[in-house]
DRENDO-1510 file (C-alpha; in Angstrom, 1 decimal, always signed):
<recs>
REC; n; res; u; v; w
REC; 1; UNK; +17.8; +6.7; +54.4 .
REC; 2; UNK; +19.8; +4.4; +51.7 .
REC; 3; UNK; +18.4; +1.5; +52.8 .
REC; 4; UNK; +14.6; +2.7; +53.2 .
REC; 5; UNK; +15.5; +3.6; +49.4 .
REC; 6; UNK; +17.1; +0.5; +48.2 .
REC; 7; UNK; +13.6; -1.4; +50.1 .
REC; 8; UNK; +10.8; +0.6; +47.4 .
REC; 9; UNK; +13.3; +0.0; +44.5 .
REC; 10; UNK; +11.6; -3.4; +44.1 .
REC; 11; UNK; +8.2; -1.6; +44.7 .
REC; 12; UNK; +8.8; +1.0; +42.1 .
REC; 13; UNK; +10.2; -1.4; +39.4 .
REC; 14; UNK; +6.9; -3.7; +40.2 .
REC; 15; UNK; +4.3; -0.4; +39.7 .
REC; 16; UNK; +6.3; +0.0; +36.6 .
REC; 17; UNK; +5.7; -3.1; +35.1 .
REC; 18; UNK; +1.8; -3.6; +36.1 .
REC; 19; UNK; +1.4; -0.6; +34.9 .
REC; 20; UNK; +3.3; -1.0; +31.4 .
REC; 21; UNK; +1.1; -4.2; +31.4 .
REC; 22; UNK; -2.6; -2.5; +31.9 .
REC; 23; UNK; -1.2; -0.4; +29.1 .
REC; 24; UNK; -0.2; -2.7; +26.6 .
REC; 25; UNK; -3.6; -4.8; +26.9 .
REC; 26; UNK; -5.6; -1.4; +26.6 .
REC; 27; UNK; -3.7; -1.0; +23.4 .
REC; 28; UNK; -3.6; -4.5; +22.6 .
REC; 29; UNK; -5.5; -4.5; +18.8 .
REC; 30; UNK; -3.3; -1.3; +18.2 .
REC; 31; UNK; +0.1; -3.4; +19.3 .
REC; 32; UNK; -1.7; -6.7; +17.3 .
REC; 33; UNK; -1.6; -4.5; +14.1 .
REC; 34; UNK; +1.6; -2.6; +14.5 .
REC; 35; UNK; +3.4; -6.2; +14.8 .
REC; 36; UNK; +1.5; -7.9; +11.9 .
REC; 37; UNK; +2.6; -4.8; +9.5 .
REC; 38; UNK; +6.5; -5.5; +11.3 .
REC; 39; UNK; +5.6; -9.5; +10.1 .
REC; 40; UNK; +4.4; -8.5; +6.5 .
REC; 41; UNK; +7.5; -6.0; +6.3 .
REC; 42; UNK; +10.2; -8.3; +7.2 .
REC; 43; UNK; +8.9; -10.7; +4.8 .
REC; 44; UNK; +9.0; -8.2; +1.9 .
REC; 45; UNK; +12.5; -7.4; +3.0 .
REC; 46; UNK; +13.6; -11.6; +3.2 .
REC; 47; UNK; +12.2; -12.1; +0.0 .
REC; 48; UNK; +14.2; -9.0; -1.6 .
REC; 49; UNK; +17.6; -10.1; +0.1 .
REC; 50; UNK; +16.7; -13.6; -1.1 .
REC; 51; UNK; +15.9; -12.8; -5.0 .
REC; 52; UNK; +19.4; -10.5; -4.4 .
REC; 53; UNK; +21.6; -13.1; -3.0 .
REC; 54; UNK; +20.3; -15.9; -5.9 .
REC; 55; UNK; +21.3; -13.2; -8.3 .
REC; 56; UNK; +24.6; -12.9; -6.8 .
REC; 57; UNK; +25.7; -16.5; -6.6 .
REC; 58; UNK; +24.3; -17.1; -10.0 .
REC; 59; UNK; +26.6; -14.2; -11.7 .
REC; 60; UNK; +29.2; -15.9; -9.5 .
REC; 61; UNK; +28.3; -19.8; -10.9 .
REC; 62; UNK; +28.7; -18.1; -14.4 .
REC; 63; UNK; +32.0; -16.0; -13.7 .
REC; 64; UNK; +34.0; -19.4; -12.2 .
REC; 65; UNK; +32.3; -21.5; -15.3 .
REC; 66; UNK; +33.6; -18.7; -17.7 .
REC; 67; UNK; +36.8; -19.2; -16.0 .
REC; 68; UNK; +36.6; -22.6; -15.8 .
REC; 69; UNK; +36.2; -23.2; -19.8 .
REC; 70; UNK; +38.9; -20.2; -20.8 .
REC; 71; UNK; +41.2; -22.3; -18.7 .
REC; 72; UNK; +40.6; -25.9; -20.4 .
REC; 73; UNK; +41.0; -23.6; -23.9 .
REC; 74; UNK; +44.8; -22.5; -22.8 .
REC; 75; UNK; +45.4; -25.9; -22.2 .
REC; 76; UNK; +44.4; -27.6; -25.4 .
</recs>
């Protein structure tokens, strides 16, 4: 009985995936816009992060330069 079960495993697993795959190119303009809206999405987000981290290493280029010259000025 095990092994008549462990035989249609790769059967099953097979029907599985043809039929996961008839499925996604029924749906295929439906999956085609869902993943172009992802695209557009995670570009929006980059482009956020991006604008964030240049404000960030600015305020930190002006901190260490602030730093920098209130250092030289103890010295003199």
């Amino acid at each position: 009985m095990i092994k008549k079960e462990r035989t249609m495993l790769p059967f099953i697993v097979g029907a599985l995936a043809g039929a996961a795959t008839v499925l996604a190119f029924s749906k295929k303009k439906e999956l085609k816009e869902g993943l172009e809206q992802g695209v557009c999405k995670a570009k929006e987000v980059a482009g956020e992060v991006k604008k964030s981290l240049d404000g960030t290493i600015e305020c930190m280029k002006s901190k260490k330069s602030t730093s920098t010259k209130v250092k030289k000025e103890e010295i003199q």
